[in-house]
Residue, then its C-alpha position, 0 to 999 in steps of 0.5 A: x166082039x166075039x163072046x164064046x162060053x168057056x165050054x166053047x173055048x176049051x173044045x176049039x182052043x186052037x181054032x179060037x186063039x188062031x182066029x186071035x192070032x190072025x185078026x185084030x178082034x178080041x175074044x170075050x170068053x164067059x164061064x158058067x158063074x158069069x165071069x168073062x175073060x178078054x183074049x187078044x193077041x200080044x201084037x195088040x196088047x202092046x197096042x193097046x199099052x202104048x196108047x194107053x202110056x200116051x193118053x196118060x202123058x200129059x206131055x205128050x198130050x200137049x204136044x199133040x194139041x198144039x200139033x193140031x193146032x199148028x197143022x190146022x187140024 
């Protein structure tokens, strides 16, 4: 993952998100005090949503083991 400092960020705001928009990688913006930040894209952050909702349905879980299970995997 790519890390910029907010200065960074804040002088080529446009090149950066357009960079997010049009690539799967996430950006990791880091103030001066330490603090950071993570700017992905909408597309992915609803990736990541609906994995997370599986990997937190237990039900859906078991259907994919006994999937593996079933398909020899």
């Amino acid at each position: 993952m790519k890390s910029v400092s907010l200065k960074q960020f804040r002088n080529n705001f446009e090149a950066f998100v357009d960079k997010v928009l049009t690539g799967p990688k996430p950006l990791k913006v880091k103030s001066q005090s330490g603090k950071e930040i993570i700017l992905i894209s909408f597309t992915e952050w609803k990736r990541e949503q609906e994995t997370l909702y599986v990997l937190q349905n237990n039900n859906l879980m078991r259907q994919i083991a006994e999937s593996k299970i079933t398909h020899g995997q």
